[in-house]
C-alpha positions in Angstrom: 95.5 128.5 76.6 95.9 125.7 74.2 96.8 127.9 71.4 99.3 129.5 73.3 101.1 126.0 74.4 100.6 124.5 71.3 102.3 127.2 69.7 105.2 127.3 71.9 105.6 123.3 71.7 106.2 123.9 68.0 108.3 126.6 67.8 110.6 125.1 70.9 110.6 121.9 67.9 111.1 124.4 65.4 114.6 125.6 67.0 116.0 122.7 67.7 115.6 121.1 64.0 117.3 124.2 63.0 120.3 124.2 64.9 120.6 120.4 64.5 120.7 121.5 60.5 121.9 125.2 60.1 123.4 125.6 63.6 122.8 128.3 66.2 122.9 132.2 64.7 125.8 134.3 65.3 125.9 135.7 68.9 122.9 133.1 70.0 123.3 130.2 72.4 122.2 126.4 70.9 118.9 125.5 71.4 120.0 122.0 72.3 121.3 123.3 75.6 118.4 124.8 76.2 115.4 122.7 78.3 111.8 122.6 76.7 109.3 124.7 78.9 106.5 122.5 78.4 106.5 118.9 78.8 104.1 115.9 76.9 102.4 115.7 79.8 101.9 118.9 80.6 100.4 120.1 77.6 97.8 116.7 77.3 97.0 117.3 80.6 96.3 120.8 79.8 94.6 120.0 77.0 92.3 117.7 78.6 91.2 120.1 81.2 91.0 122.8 79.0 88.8 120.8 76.4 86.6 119.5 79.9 85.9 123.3 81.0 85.2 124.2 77.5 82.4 121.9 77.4 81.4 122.4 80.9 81.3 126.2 79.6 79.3 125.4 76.8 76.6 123.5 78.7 76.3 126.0 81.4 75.5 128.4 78.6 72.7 126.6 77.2 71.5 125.9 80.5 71.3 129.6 81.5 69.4 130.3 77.8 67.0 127.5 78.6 66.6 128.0 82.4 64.1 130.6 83.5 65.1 132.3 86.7 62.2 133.9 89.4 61.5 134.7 92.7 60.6 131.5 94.9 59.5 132.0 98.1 61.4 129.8 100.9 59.6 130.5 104.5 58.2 133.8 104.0 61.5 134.6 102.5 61.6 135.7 99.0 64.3 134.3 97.1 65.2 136.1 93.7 66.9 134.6 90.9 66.6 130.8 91.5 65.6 127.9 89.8 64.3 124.4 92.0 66.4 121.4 90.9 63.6 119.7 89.4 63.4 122.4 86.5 67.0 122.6 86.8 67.9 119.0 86.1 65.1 118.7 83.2 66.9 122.1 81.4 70.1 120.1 81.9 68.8 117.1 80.1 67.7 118.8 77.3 70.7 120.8 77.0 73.2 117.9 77.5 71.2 115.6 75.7 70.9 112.7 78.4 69.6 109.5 78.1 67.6 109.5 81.5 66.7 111.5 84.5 69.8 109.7 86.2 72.2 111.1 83.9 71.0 114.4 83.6 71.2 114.9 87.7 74.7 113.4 87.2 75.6 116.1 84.8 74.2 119.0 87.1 76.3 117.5 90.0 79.3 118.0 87.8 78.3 122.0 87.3 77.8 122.5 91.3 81.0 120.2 92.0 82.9 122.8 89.6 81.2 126.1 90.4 78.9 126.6 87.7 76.0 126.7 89.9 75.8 126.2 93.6 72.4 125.8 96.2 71.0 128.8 98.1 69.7 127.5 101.6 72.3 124.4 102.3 76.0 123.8 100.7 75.5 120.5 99.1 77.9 118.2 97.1 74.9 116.9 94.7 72.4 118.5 93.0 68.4 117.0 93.8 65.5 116.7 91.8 63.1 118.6 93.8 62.1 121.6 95.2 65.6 122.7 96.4 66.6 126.2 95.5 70.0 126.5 93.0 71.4 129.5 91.5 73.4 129.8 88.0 76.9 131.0 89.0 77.6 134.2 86.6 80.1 133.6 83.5 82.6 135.6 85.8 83.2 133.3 88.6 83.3 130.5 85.9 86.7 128.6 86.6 87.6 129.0 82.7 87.3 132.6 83.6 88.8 132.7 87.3 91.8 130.2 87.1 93.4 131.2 90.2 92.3 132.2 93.4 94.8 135.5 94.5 95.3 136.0 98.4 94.7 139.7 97.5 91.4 139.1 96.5 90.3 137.1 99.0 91.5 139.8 101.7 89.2 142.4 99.5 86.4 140.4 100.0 86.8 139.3 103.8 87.3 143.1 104.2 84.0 143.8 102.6 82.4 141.5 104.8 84.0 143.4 107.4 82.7 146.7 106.6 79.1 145.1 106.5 76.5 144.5 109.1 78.1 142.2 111.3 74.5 139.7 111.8 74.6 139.3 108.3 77.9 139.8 106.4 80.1 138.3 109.7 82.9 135.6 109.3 83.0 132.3 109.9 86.1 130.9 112.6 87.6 129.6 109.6 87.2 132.5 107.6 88.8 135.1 110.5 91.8 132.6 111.0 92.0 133.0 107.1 91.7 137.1 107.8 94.8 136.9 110.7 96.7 135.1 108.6 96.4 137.2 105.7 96.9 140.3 108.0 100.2 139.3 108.9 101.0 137.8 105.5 100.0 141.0 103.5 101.0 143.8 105.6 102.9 145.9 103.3 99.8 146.2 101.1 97.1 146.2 104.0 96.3 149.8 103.4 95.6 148.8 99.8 93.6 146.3 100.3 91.5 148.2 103.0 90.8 150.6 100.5 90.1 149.0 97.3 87.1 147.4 99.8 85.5 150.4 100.4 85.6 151.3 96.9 84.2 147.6 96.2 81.7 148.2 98.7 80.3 151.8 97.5 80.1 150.6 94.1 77.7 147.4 95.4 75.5 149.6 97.5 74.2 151.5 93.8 73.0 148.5 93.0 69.4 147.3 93.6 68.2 145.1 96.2 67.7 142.1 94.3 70.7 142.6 92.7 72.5 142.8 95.5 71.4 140.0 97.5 72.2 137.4 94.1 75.6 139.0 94.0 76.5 138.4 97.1 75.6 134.9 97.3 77.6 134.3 94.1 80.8 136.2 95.6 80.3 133.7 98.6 80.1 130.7 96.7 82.9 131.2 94.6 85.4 132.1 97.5 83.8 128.7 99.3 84.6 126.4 96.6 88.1 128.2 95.4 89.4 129.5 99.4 93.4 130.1 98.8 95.1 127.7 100.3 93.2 124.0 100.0 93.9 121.8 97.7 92.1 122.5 93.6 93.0 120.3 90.9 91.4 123.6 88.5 94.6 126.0 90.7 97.7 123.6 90.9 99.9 123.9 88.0 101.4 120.7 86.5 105.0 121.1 86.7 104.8 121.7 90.8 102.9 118.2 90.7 106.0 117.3 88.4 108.3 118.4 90.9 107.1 116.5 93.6 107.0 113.5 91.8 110.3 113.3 90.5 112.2 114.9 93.7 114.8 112.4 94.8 117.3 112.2 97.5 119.4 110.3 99.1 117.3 107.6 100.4 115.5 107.3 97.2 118.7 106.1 95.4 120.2 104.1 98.2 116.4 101.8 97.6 116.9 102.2 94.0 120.3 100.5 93.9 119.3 98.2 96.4 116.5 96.7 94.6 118.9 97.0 91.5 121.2 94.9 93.6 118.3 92.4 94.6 117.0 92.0 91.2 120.7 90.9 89.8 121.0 88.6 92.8 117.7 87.0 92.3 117.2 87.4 88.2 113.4 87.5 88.6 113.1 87.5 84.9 113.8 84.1 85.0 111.3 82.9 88.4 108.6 84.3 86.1 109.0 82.0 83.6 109.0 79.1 86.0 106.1 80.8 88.0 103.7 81.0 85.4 104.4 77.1 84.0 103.6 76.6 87.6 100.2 78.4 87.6 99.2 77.5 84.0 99.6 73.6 85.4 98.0 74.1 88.7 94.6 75.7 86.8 95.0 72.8 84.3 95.0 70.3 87.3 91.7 72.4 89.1 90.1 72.6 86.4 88.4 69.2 86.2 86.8 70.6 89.8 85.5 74.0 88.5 81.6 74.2 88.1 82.2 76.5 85.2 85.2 74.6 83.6 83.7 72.0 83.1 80.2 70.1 83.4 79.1 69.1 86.6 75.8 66.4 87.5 73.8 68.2 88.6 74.3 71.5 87.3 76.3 74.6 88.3 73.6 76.4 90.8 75.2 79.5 89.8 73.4 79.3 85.9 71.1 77.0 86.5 67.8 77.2 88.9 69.2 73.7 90.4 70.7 73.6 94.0 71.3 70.6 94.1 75.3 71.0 93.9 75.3 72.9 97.0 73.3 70.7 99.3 76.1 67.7 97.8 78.4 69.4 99.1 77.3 70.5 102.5 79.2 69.3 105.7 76.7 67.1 107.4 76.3 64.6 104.2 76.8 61.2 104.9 78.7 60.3 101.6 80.8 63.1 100.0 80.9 63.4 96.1 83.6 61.4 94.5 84.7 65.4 92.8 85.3 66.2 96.1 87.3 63.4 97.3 89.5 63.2 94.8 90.3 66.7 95.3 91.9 65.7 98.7 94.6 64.2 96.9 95.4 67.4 94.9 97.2 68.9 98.0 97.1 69.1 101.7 95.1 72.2 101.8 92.2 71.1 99.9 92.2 68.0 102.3 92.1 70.9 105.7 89.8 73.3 104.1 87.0 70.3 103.9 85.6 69.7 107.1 84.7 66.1 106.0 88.3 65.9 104.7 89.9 67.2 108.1 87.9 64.3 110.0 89.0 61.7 107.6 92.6 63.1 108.1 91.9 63.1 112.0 91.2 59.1 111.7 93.8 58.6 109.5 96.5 60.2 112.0 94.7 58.0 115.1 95.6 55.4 113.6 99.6 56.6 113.6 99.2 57.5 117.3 99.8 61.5 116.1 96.1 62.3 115.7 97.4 65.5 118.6 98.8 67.5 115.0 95.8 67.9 113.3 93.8 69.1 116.4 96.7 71.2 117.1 96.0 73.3 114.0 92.3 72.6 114.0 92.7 74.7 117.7 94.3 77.4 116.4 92.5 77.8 113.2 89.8 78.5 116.4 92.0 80.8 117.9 92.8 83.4 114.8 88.6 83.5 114.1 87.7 83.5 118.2 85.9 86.6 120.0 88.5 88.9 121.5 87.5 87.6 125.2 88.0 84.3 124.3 91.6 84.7 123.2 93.5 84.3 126.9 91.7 81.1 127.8 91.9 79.5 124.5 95.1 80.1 123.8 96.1 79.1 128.0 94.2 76.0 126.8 96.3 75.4 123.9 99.4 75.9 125.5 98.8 73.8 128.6 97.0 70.6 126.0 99.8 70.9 123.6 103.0 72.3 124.1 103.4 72.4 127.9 106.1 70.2 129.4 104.1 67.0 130.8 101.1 68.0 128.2 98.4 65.0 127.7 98.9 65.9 123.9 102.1 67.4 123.5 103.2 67.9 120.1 106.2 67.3 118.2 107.9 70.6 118.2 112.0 71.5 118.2 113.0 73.2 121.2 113.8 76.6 119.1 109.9 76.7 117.8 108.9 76.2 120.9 111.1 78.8 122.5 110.0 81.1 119.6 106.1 80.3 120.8 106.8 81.2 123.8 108.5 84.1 123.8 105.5 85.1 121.7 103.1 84.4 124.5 104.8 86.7 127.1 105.8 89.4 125.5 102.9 90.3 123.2 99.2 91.3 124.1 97.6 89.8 121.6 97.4 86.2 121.7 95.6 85.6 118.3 98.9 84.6 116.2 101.2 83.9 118.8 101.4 80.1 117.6 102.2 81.1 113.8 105.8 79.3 114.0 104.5 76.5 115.9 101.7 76.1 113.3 103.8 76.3 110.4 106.1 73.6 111.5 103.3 70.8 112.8 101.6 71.8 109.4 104.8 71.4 107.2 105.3 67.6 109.3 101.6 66.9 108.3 102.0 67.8 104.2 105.4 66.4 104.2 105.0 63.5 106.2 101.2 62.0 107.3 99.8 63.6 103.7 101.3 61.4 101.8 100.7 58.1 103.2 97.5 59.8 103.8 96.9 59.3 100.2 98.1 55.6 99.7 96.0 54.3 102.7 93.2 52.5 102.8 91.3 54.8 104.4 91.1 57.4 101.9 90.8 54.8 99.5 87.8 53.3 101.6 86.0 56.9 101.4 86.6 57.0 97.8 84.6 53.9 97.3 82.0 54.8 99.5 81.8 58.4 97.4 81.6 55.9 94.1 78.9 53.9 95.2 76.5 56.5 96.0 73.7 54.2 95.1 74.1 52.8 98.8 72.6 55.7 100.4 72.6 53.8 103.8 76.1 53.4 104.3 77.9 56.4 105.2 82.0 57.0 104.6 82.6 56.0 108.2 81.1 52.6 107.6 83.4 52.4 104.6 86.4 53.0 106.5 85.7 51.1 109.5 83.7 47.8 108.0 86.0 47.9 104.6 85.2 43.9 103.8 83.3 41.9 106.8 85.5 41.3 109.3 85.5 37.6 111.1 86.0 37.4 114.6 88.9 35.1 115.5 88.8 32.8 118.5 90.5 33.8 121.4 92.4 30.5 121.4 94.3 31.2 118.1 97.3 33.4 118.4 97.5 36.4 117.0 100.2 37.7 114.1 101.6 40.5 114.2 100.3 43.3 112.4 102.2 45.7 110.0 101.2 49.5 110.3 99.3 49.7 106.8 97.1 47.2 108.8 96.5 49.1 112.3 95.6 51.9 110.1 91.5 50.7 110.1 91.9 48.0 112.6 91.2 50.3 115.9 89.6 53.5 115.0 87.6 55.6 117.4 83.9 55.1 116.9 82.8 58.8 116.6 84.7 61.1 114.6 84.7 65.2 115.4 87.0 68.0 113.7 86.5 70.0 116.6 89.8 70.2 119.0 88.1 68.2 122.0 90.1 68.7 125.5 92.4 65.5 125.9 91.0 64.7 129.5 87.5 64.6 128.1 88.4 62.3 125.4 90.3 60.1 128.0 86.9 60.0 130.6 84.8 59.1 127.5 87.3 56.2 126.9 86.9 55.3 130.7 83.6 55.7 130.3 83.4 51.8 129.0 83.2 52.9 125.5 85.0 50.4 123.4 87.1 50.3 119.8 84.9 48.9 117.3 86.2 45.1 116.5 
């Protein structure tokens, strides 16, 4: 087979050099004109496979010289011309030369996946190392030997089985749709094919018992593996797969000149550029914070035996490292993703009386992750603290989000993500707006110091941003200046912090509760 396309890949080469020299003969249409049968990647491709059952020929044939085939005896039933896997894997080792037992099973999966052997009792996709009965397929059922499976022959063989004892020899429900099918389909040569069965048939019959019985097992193994009709890589021939790649049509080149189109419009040559400077300074700015960038105290748990980095960096620690706070101020999303970082933020927006945004998305970020029972009354819950008209918390949203959300909420099902546009736009007012004063304010600085004195194991980050310098208390008597914002911001903070999106009433009847803002 490769001979043959090789050949006719050179001589197709051949012609056109000599007309693009000499010119076509007398009477003989150019070559040029003319399209090559066989394509690059038709002949690799055959090639490949052609080298791959070549070798898988070659190792079956060692296998059956080194493999000694007997009678085994399966439940009183004798069983001529097997071999159990465990002989049948060591004869592959030694004939394929593996390295282990591992490989060697490995390689007698691929002869059973490709027909060169196939089990006796129970079809099987691998091949075991034990006592399970195999039999070597014969060199004529070999798929080097048998490259396509005909219709006619298959209706031969269903016929045989056919003419045989019915207890025995009878067809599957697969195998008689098969037969009706091919009835109908082959019905000018029925009469043929009926007959070449009995002849089939009389000629098997000579044969010995045990002879017999092996044959007819390798017959049925063949047609189970190569059935006309389903799909075999060893059957389809390259330029159909060609074909049904490259078939176009009108659709096809409407998208095609559309992205065309697109890709003028939006010169993505040029975003890439852009797009990786982008990344190449956002790893250079992360990569101060990377355990295996760069040195961390204590060591990376992931080389080292030392866990110490992990329990640093837990969520219940009273002082945070100073790595990790100074990560906040890379971007709002490595401030939300912290939980330490999301309750700092929480004080910090208290303080500018919009504290309602951050639970807002803390409540959904509930909602997305929530059991599918609980996603009516949380999301009822949400709606009715935050967005309703009159809400305790209500949020700052433009009447088309909120229109938007709600339209969401009645006419889908599913709850889960029916807040995405109001999310997006309370998170966008957080990063754009709160985030960076976020950053300048003394409360973030105050947790920064706190995470650079970690020698004061006592004091905790709260205490840092609520007792930032000893406060005085002033006499009643005096009056009182006014205060700018920058100084409300740690002035009256709530006493306990909690990321967790607490119901407004509750927090109101702890307040009532005679709990009072830390002086």
């Amino acid at each position: 087979l490769v001979s043959n396309l090789f050949a006719a890949y050179i001589l197709q080469l051949f012609g056109l050099f000599f007309d693009r020299h000499f010119g076509a003969l007398p009477g003989e249409e150019s070559r040029s004109r003319k399209v090559c049968p066989f394509t690059q990647l038709e002949i690799i491709l055959a090639m490949s496979m052609a080298s791959t059952l070549s070798k898988l020929d070659g190792l079956s044939t060692k296998v059956r010289l080194r493999t000694q085939l007997r009678t085994h005896k399966f439940f009183r039933v004798a069983v001529p011309g097997a071999v159990t896997g465990a002989n049948l894997v060591a004869a592959v080792g030694e004939s394929g030369q593996a390295e282990d037992e591992v490989e060697a099973a490995h390689l007698a999966t691929l002869l059973l996946q490709f027909g060169y052997l196939f089990p006796v009792i129970e079809d099987a996709f691998t091949v075991r190392d034990d006592g399970t009965l195999y039999r070597l397929q014969r060199p004529y059922f070999w798929p080097s030997h048998a490259t396509q499976a005909d219709n006619v022959e298959y209706a031969i063989y269903l016929n045989k089985r056919l003419l045989r004892n019915e207890q025995k020899h009878g067809l599957e429900e697969d195998e008689a749709q098969q037969y009706n099918k091919l009835a109908e389909l082959l019905a000018h040569i029925w009469e043929f094919i009926t007959v070449q069965a009995e002849l089939q048939l009389k000629q098997q019959k000579e044969k010995k018992k045990a002879d017999k019985v092996v044959y007819d097992s390798e017959e049925r193994a063949f047609w189970r593996r190569r059935r006309p009709g389903n799909a075999n890589h060893l059957e389809e021939h390259i330029q159909k797969i060609e074909r049904r790649l490259r078939k176009e049509n009108a659709l096809g080149y409407k998208a095609k000149i559309e992205r065309i189109k697109l890709s003028l419009k939006t010169k993505p040559w040029l975003k890439a550029i852009k797009a990786s400077d982008t990344m190449v300074q956002w790893v250079e700015k992360l990569e101060d914070y990377d355990a295996f960038l760069s040195p961390t105290n204590p060591p990376n748990p992931w080389i080292s035996d030392d866990c110490s980095l992990w329990l640093l960096n837990t969520d219940t620690v009273e002082v945070p490292t100073e790595r990790r706070v100074k990560r906040w101020g890379l971007s709002v999303h490595e401030l939300v993703k912290d939980c330490i970082g999301r309750q700092v933020l929480e004080t910090f927006l208290e303080s500018e009386f919009s504290s309602e945004n951050i639970r807002f998305w803390i409540a959904i970020q509930d909602l997305k992750y929530a059991k599918n029972e609980e996603i009516e009354s949380k999301a009822e819950r949400i709606y009715e603290e935050f967005l309703a008209r009159g809400a305790p918390c209500q949020v700052n949203v433009d009447s088309r989000t909120l229109e938007k959300t709600i339209e969401c909420l009645e006419s889908s099902k599913n709850h889960r993500h029916a807040f995405f546009f109001a999310e997006e736009h309370v998170f966008t007012l957080m990063s754009k707006d709160s985030y960076p004063r976020f950053v300048r304010s003394n409360i973030y600085k105050g947790v920064l110091s706190a995470a650079q004195q970690q020698g004061s194991r006592r004091l905790g980050w709260r205490n840092f941003v609520f007792n930032m310098g000893a406060t005085k208390k002033m006499p009643l008597g005096n009056k009182q200046t006014k205060m700018s914002r920058e100084d409300t911001a740690h002035a009256s903070l709530p006493k306990q912090l909690s990321s967790d999106s607490l119901p407004v009433k509750q927090m109101h009847s702890n307040n009532k509760s005679g709990e009072q803002p830390m002086e």
